[in-house]
C-alpha positions as a Markdown table, in Angstrom:
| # | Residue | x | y | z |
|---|---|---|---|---|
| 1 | Unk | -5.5 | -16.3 | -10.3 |
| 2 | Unk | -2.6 | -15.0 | -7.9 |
| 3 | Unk | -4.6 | -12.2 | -6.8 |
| 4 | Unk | -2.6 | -10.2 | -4.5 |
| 5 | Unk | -3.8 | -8.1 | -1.4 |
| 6 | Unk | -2.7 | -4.8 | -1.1 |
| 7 | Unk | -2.3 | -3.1 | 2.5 |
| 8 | Unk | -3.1 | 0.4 | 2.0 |
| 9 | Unk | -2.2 | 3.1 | 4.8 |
| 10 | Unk | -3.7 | 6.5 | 5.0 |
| 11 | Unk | -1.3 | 9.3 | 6.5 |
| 12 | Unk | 1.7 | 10.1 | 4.5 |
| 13 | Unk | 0.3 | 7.2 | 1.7 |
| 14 | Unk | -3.3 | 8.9 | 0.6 |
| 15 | Unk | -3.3 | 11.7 | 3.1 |
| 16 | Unk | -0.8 | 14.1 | 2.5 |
| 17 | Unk | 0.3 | 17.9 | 2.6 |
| 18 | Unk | 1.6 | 18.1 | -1.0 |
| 19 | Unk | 0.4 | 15.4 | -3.2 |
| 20 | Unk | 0.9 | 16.9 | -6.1 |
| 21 | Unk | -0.4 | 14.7 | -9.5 |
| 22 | Unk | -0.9 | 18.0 | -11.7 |
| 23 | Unk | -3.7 | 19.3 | -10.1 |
| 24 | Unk | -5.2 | 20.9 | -6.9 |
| 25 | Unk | -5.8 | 18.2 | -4.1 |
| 26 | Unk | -9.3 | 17.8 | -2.3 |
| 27 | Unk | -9.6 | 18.4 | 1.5 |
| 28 | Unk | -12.0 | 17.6 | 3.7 |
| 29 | Unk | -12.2 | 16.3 | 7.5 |
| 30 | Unk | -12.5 | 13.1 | 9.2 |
| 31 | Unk | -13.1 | 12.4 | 12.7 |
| 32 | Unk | -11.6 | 9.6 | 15.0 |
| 33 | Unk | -14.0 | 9.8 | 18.6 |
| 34 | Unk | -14.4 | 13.7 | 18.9 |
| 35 | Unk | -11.4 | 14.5 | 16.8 |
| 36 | Unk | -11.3 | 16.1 | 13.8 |
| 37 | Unk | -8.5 | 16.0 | 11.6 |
| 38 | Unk | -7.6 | 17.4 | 8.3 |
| 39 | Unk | -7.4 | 15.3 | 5.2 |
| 40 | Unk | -5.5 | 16.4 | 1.4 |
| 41 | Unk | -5.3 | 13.7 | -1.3 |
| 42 | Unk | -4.9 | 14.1 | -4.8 |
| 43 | Unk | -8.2 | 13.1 | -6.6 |
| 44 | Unk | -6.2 | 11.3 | -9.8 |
| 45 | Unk | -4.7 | 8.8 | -6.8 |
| 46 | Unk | -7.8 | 8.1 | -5.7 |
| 47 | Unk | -8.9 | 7.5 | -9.2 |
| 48 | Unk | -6.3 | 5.0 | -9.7 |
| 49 | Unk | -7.2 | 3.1 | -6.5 |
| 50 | Unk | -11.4 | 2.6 | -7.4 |
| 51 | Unk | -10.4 | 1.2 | -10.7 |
| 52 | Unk | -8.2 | -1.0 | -9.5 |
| 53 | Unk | -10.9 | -2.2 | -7.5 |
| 54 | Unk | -13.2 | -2.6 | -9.5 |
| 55 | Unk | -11.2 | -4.3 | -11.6 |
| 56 | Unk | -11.6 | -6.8 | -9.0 |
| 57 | Unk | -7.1 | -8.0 | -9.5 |
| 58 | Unk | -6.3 | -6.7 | -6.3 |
| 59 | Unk | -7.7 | -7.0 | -2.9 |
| 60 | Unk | -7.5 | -3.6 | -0.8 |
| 61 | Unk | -7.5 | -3.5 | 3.1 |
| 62 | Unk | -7.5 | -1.0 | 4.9 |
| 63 | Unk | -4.1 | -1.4 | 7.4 |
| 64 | Unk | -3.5 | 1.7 | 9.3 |
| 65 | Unk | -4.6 | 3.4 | 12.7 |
| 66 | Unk | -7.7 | 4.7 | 10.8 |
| 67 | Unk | -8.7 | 1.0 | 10.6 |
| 68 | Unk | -11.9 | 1.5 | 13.1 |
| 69 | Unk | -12.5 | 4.3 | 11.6 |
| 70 | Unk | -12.2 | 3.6 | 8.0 |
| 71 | Unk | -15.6 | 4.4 | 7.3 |
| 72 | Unk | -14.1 | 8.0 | 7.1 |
| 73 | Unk | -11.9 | 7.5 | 4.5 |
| 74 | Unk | -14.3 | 5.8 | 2.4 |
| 75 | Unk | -16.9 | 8.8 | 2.9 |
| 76 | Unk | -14.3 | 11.4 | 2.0 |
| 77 | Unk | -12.2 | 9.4 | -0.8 |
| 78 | Unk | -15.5 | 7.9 | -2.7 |
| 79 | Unk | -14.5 | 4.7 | -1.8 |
| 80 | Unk | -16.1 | 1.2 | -1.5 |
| 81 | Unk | -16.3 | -0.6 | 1.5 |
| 82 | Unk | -13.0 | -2.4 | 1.7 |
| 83 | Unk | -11.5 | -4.6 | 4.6 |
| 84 | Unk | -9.6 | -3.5 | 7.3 |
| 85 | Unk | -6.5 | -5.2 | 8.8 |
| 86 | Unk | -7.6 | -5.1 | 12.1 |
| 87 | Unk | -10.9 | -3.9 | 13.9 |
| 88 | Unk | -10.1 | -1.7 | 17.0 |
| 89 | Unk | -8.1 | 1.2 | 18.5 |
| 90 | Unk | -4.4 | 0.4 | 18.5 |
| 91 | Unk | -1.3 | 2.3 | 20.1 |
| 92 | Unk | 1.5 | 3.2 | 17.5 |
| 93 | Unk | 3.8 | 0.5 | 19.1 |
| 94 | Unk | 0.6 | -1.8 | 18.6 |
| 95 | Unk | -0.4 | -0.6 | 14.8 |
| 96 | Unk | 3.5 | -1.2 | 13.8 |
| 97 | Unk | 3.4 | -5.0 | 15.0 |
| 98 | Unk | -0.3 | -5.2 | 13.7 |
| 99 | Unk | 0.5 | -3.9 | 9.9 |
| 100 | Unk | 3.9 | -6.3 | 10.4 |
| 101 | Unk | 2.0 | -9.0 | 11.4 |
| 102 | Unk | -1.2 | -8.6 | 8.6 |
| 103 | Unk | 1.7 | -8.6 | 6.0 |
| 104 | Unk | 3.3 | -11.7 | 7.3 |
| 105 | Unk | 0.1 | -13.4 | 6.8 |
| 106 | Unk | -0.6 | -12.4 | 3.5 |
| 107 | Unk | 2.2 | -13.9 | 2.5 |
| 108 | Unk | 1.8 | -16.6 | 5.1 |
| 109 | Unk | -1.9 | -17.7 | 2.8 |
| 110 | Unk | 0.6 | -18.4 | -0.4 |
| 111 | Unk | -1.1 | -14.6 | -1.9 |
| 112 | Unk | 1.1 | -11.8 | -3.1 |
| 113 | Unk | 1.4 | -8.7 | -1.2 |
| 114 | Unk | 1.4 | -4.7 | -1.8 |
| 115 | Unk | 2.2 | -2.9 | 1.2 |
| 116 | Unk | 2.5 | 0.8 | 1.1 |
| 117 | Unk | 3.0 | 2.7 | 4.6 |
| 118 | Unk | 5.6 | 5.7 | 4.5 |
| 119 | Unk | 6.2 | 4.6 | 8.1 |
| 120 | Unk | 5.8 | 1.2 | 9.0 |
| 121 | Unk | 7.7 | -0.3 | 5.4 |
| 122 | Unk | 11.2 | -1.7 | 6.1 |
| 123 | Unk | 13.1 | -0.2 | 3.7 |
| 124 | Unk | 16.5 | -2.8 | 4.5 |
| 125 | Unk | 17.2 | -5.4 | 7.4 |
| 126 | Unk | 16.6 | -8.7 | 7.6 |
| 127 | Unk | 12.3 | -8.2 | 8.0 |
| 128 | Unk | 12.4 | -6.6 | 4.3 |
| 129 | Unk | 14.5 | -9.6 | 3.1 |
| 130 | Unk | 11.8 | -11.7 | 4.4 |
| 131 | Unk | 9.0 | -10.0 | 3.1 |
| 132 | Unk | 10.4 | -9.4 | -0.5 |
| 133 | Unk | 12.7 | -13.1 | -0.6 |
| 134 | Unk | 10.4 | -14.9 | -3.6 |
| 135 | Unk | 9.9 | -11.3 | -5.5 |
| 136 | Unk | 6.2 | -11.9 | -3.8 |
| 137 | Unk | 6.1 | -8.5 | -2.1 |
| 138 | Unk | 6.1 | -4.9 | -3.4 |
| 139 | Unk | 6.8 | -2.5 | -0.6 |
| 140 | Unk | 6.5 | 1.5 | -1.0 |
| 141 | Unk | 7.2 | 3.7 | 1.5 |
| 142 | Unk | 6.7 | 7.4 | 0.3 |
| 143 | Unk | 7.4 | 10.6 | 1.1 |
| 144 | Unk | 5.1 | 11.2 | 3.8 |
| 145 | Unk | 4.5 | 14.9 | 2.6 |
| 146 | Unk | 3.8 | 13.6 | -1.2 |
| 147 | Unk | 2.2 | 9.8 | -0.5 |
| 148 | Unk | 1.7 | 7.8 | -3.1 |
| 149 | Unk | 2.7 | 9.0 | -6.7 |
| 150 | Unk | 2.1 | 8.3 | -9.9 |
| 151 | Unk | 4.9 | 6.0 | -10.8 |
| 152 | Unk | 4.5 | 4.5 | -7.3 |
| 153 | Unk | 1.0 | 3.5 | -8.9 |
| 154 | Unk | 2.5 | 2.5 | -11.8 |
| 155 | Unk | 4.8 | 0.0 | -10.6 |
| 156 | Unk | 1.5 | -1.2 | -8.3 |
| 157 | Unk | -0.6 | -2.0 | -11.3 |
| 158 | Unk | 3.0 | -3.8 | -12.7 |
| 159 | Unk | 3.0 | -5.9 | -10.0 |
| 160 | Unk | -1.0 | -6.8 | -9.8 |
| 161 | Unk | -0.6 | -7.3 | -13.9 |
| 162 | Unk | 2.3 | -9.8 | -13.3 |
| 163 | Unk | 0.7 | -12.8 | -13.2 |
| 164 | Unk | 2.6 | -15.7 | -11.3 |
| 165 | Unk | 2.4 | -18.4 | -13.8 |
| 166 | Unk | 4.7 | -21.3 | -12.6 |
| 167 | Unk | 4.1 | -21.3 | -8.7 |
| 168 | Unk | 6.1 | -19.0 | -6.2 |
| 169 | Unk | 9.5 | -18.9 | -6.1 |
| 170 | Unk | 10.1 | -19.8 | -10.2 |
| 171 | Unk | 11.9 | -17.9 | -12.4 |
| 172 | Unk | 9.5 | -17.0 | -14.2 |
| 173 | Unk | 7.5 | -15.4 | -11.2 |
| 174 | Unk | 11.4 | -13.7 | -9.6 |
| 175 | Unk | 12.2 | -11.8 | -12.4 |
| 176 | Unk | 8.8 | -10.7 | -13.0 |
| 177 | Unk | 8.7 | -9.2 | -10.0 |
| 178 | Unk | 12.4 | -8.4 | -9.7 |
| 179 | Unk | 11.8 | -5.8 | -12.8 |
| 180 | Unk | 8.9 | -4.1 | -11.0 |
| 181 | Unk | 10.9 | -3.7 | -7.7 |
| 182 | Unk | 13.3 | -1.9 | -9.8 |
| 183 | Unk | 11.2 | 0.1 | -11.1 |
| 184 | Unk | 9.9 | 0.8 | -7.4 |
| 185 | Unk | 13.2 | 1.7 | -6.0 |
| 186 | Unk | 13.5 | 4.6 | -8.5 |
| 187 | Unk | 11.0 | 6.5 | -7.7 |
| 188 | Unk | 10.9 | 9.2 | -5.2 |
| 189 | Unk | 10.3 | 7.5 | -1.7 |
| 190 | Unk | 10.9 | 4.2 | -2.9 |
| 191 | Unk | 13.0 | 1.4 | -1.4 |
| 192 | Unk | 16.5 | 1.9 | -2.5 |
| 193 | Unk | 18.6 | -0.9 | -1.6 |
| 194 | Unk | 19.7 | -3.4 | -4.5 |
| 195 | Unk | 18.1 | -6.3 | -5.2 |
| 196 | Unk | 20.2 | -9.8 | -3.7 |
């Protein structure tokens, strides 16, 4: 089974000031050290993410600046324990290369890769060529103020259902993938450049 790892941030991805989904978000507080900081996600999201973890077809990790502290998001989101990109405190500047650097290696292992970071995604250049060359990657970046929406989710569980079935780089495994980026890029938030 190509079972791909997705790297899921927090602010601006889960965490944000108008998620929307249809229905009133959930709040709560988290604390990094002695700071406290406000939290909104929309409860259907999180929905979506525990069941596609317990479907066991994706592997989640945790790859944000809340990584040491992920425990937090677990307690307020109802999730499991997942795994975390990276164990320690990290500068912006250092979380960037970090979340760069844990998606390189994702694909590095021969796995399929989700990314979704409203920041941190390359949206064009050369480094999203890279990542997406093969149709092996999905990247999101949303709206920081809406995170992670529901067609965003759909075109997730697209690309987790699309199972590679004759070896990277086939056509078989491109245009499966091509037609889920292209349903990505539509949505709100979503990479917009054209496919090469």
């Amino acid at each position: 089974m190509d079972r791909p790892v997705w790297l899921l941030d927090v602010d601006g991805v889960i965490n944000a000031s108008r998620p929307g989904w249809g229905a009133a978000p959930r709040s709560g507080t988290a604390y990094s050290g002695s700071n406290a900081y406000r939290m909104r996600w929309a409860p259907a999201l999180l929905d979506r993410v525990r069941a596609l973890h317990r479907a066991g077809d994706v592997e989640i990790r945790w790859c944000s600046t809340w990584c040491p502290d992920a425990d937090q998001m677990e307690r307020l989101f109802a999730l499991p324990r997942l795994a975390r990109a990276w164990s320690g405190h990290l500068s912006a500047d250092a979380a960037a290369a970090a979340e760069l650097a844990a998606a390189r290696d994702v694909l590095a292992r021969g796995r399929r890769l989700i990314w979704t970071d409203d920041v941190e995604v390359p949206t064009s250049g050369p480094v999203h060529d890279e990542l997406t060359g093969g149709g092996r990657a999905l990247l999101i970046a949303p709206s920081p103020g809406r995170g992670l929406q529901p067609g965003h989710m759909a075109a997730i569980e697209a690309f987790i259902s699309a199972r590679v079935t004759e070896g990277p780089g086939s056509a078989a495994d491109v245009t499966t993938a091509d037609d889920v980026l292209l349903t990505a890029r539509r949505l709100p938030g979503g990479d917009a450049t054209p496919l090469q």
